[in-house]
N, C-alpha and C positions, 0 to 999 in steps of 0.2 A: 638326269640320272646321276646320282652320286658315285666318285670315286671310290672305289674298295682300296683302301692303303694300307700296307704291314704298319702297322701303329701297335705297338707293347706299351701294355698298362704302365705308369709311374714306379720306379723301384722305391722311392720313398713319397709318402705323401699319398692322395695330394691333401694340402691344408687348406682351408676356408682362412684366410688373413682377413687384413681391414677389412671392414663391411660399413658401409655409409648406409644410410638410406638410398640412394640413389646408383650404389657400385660395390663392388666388389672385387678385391687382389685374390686368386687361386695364386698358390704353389706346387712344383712339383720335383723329381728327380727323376733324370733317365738312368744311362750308362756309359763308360768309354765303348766307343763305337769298335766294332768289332777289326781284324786285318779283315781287309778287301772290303767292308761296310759300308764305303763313305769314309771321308772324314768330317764330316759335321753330324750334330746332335741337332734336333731341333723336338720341341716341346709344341702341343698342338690342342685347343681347347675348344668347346662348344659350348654354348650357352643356351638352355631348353627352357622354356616357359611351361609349366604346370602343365601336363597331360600333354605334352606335343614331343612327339620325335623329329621334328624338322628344327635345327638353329636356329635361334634367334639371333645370334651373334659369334663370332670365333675369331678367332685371332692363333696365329704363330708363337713362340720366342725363342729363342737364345737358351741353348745349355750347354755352357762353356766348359774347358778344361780347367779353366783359374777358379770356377765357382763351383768344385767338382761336379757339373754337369747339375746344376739346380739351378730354379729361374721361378720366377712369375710373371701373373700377366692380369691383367685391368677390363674391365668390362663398365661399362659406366650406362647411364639411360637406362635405368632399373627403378620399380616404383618400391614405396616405403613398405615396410613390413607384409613383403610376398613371400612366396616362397619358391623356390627354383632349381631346376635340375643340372647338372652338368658331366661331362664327360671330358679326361686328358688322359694322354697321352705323348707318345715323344716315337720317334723315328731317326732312321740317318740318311744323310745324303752329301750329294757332291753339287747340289745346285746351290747360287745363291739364294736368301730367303727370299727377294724381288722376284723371282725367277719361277716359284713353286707357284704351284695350281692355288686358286682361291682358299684358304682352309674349312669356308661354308663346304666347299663342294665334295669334303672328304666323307669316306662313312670308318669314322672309327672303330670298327670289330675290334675286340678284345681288350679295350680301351678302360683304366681307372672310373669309376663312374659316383657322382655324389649328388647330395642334395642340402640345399641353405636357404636361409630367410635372412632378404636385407633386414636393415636395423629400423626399429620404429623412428618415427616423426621425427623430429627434434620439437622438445616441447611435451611428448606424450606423457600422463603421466605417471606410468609405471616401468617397472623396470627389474629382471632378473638376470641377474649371472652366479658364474660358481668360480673361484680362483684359490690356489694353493701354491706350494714349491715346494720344493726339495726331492727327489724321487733318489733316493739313497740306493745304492746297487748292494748293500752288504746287508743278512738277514737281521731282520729287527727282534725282537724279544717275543713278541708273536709267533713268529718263522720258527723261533727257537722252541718255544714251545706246544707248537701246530705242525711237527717236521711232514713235509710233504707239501710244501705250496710253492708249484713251479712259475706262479706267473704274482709274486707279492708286489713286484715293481709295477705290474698294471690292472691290478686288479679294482682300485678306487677309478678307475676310470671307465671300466666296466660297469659299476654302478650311475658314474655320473650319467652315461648312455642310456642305462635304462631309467634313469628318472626324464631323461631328456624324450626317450620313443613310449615313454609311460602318460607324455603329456605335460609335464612340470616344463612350462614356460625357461627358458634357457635364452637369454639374446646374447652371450656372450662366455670366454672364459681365459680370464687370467693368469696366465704361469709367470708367478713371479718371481725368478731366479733357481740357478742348480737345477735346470733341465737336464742336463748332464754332470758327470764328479769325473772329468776328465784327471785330478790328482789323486784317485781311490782304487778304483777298480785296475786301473794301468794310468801307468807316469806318463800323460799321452804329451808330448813335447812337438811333434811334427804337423803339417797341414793334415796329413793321410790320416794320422791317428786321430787326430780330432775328430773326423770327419767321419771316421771309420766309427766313433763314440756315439755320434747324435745318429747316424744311419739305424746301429744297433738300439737305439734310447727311443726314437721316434717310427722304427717298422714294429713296435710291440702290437699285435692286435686291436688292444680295445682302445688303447689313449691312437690309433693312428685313424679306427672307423669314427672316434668321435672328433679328431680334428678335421677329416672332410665333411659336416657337415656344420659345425657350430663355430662360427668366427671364435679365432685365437689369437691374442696377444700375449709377446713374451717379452721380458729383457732378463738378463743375467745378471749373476751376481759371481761369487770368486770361483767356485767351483765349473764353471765356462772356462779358467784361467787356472787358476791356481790359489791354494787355501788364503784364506783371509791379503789377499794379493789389493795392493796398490802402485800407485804407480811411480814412489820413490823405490821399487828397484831398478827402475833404468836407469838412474840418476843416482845409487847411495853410494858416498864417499868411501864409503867403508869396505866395498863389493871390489874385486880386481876385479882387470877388465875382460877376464874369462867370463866370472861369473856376469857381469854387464852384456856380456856379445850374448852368453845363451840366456837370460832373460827376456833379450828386444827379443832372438828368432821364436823363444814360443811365446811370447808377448806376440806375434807376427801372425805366426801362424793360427794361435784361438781364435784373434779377431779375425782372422778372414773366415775361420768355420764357423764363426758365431753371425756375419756378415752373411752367409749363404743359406746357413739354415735359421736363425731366427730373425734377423732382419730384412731381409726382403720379401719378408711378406708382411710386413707392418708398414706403422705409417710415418716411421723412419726412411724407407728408400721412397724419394721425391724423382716423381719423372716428370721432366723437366719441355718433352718433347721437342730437345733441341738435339742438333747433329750433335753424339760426342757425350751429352747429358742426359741422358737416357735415364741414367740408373744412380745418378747421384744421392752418395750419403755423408752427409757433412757432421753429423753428430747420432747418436745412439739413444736422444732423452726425441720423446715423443708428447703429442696432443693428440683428442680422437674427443668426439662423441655418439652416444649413443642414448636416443631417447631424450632423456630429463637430466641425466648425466654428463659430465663432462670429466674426460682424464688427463692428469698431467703423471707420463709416466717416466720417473727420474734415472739418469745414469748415474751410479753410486759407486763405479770400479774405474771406467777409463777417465776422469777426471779427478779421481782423489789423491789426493798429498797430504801425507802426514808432515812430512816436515816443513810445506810452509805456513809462515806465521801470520796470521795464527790457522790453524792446520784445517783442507779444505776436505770437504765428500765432494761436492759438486762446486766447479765451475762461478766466478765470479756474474759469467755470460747465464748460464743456465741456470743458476739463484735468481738473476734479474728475469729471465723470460719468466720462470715460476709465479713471481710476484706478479711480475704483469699480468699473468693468466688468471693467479687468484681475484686480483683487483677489478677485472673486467668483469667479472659476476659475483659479485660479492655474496650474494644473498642467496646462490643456487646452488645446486646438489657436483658435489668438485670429490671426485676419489683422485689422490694422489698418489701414488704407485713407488715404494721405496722398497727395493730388496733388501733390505737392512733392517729395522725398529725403528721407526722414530721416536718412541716410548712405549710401554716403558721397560727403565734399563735394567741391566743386571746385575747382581751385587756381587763382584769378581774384585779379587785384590789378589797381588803376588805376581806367581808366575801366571795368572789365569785374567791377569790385567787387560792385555794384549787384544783376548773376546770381547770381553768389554768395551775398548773403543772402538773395536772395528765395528761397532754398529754409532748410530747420531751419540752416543753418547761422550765417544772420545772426538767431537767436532761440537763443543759446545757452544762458540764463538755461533757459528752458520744456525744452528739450531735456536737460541737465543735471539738473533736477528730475525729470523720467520716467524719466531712467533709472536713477536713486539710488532712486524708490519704488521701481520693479520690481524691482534686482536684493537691495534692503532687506526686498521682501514677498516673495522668492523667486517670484517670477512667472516663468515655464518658457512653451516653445512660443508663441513670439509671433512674428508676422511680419511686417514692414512692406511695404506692397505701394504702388506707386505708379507716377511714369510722368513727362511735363513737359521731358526732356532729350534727348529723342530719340534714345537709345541703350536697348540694353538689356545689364543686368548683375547680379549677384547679390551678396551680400558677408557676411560672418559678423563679426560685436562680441563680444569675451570680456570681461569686467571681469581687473583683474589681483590686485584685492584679493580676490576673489568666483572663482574659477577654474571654477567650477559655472554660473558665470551665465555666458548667449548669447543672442543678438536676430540676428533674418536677418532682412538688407532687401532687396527687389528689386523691381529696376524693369524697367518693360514700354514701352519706345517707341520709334516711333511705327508705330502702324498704315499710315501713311504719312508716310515720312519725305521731309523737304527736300532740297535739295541736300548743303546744307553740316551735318556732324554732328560733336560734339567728338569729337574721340580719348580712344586711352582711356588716356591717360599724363596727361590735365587731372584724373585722379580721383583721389581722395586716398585709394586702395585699400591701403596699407599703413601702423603705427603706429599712435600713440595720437592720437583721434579730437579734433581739436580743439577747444578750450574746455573738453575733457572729460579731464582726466589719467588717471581709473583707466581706460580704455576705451579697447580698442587691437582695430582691424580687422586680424584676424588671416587670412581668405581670402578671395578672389573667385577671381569665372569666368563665362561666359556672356558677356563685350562682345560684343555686336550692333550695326553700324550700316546697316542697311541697313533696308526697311520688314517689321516681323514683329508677331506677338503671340508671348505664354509662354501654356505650359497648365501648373498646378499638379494633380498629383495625389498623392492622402495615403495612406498606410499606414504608422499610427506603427508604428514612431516615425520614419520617413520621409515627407520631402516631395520626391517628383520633380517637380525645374524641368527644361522642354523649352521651346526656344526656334524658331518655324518664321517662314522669311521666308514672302511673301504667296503663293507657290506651292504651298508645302508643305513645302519641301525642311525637316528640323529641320539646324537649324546646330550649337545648342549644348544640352549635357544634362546634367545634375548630378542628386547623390542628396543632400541633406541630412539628416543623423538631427539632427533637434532634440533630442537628448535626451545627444547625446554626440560 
């Protein structure tokens, strides 16, 4: 007979994180434990096979006071493209976690509850996801003109749900940066406020029912931090050292809200299964597959320096693992994930320079260099996926020495977009790619400015881009053959 245990549903979450073929990371959030509660939090998961109410698997974990009380937890020995039920919750107590009854033997009453499909084959060969960014908190020009729309900030995600419970194939979905505008809405500077941001950002109804059942990958971009934020302010000459000391503490404190809520449940936190390494995260850029796919998804903020020479986005270290990964499959289907543009740029001069290079364009050196490896190791089907400008559009790079070689970048934003959004004549959609002579963007298509996500779906040697504003309506649709 099953334990009946007080178990409260998750106060955020829960999310479907990494999904393999074979496994799956849940996330969740409890609460500070009540006076006289316990002093411990603990988070508590079930794992259902198709039509069964008895576990298949359960496990404990950890909801600390340092992570404000958010955790995940790993299920593994899952077969490929099933589908499966689950239940979490979190409780308090004063026992150690050694100490606690079996977690099979609980009966979760009142318990968060969801449902996910691990990830096809590796090898299989198709392939659907939906990925966007930016979810702006201030009314966009829609709002302005439609006064009355209490939920603008999640309403595209309410569609993506119903194209997902409508049957449209979904193995996945990307939030490529500015999950939250922690320097917009409130100058949020502390742990609490941060925390306090992504709690209110991610308990929105319909983006929080479709993150427990549809694997979600995220990383950040400035707005997790601060506006077009690098990491020469911890470091610039110029800064007293007031300004130096409150840079590092909310420099400090984003990355641990950023650390709690969108990376540990991706395939940045490595557990290690060792006393002590549990929950190690040594870097913020990630690798995953899924299907025919393979992602390399780049950290583009805690490793960028403007001022060294010559001026980096990422990582000496994290350029080479890239190259490596590109090189190891040269010829297979590789989304590369940059919250930033990698092309194409924008035509900003003056005071509005600043934009401009905060995306790959002001790192022309590192840009230049990937693309000389790639089109030198004949690196085929690559596609840069990103987001940050609040537009969305697609664009195709030929080399002119190399007539074989092609790179597709496209960008997805915003899930909710602002008032004001560039047009699409500030884009540098035609010619040789600046800084870059042999490299001439030879097509675009897809400008969107209104608020939408893209769905990418594959059958090489095709990638259909579909672009839907937050109703449904598709605006814009392309067929790319990566291959010709």
């Amino acid at each position: 007979m099953a334990l009946v245990f007080p178990v409260k549903p998750v106060t955020v979450g829960p999310i479907v994180g990494h999904t393999t073929d074979t496994t799956v990371r849940l996330w969740g959030r409890g609460q500070p434990p009540p006076v006289g509660g316990g002093v411990r939090c603990y988070g508590v998961a079930h794992l259902l096979e198709g039509g069964s109410t008895t576990p298949a698997q359960a496990r404990y974990f950890k909801l600390l006071p340092e992570d404000d009380f958010t955790g995940s937890v790993d299920f593994p020995g899952l077969e490929s493209g099933k589908a499966y039920a689950y239940r979490m919750g979190f409780f308090y107590s004063d026992v150690e976690q050694q100490l606690l009854v079996p977690a099979v033997g609980l009966e979760l009453q009142g318990a968060s509850a969801g449902v996910f499909r691990t990830a096809r084959a590796p090898g299989s060969p198709e392939l659907s996801l939906v990925f966007g960014s930016c979810r702006h908190p201030v009314p966009g020009l829609e709002d302005l003109l439609n006064i009355g729309l209490p939920d603008r900030g999640d309403r595209v995600f309410r569609t993506i749900l119903e194209q997902v419970e409508g049957g449209r194939p979904t193995d996945l979905m990307l939030m490529v940066g500015d999950q939250i505008y922690a320097d917009v809405a409130a100058s949020n500077k502390t742990f609490a406020q941060y925390c306090a941001n992504y709690q209110r950002s991610f308990s929105q109804p319909n983006l929080r029912k479709l993150m427990s059942r549809v694997p979600t990958y995220m990383t950040l971009d400035d707005h997790e931090l601060a506006d077009n934020w690098s990491m020469d302010r911890l470091q610039d000459p110029k800064l007293s050292p007031e300004q130096l000391s409150a840079n590092k503490a909310r420099f400090l404190a984003a990355i641990q809200a950023y650390r709690c809520y969108q990376v540990v449940h991706g395939p940045a936190l490595e557990r290690k299964n060792e006393q002590g390494l549990t929950n190690a995260i040594t870097r913020y850029w990630y690798t995953f597959q899924s299907g025919p796919a393979r992602f390399f998804v780049l950290d583009v903020r805690t490793e960028r320096y403007k001022s060294a020479q010559p001026p980096e986005i990422i990582s000496t270290t994290q350029m080479q693992a890239l190259k490596d990964w590109l090189k190891a499959d040269p010829g297979g289907l590789k989304f590369v994930v940059s919250a930033v543009p990698f092309f194409p740029d924008v035509k900003l001069g003056g005071w509005a320079l600043s934009e401009r290079n905060d995306k790959w364009a002001g790192f022309q050196h590192q840009r230049q260099g990937l693309l000389d490896f790639m089109r030198d190791q004949g690196v085929h089907r690559t596609v840069f996926l990103s987001g940050d400008v609040h537009v969305s559009l697609w664009a195709e790079l030929k080399s002119t020495s190399r007539p074989d070689f092609r790179v597709h970048s496209i960008i997805s934003s915003a899930f909710n977009t602002p008032a004001f959004t560039p047009p699409e004549f500030i884009f540098e959609t035609r010619g040789v790619l600046d800084g870059q002579a042999d490299y001439v963007i030879t097509r675009h298509g897809g400008y969107t400015d209104v608020s939408n996500f893209t769905r990418l779906s594959w059958k090489a040697p095709v990638l259909r881009v579909e672009v839907f504003d937050r109703k449904g309506q598709r605006l814009e649709e392309a067929s790319l053959n990566l291959d010709g």
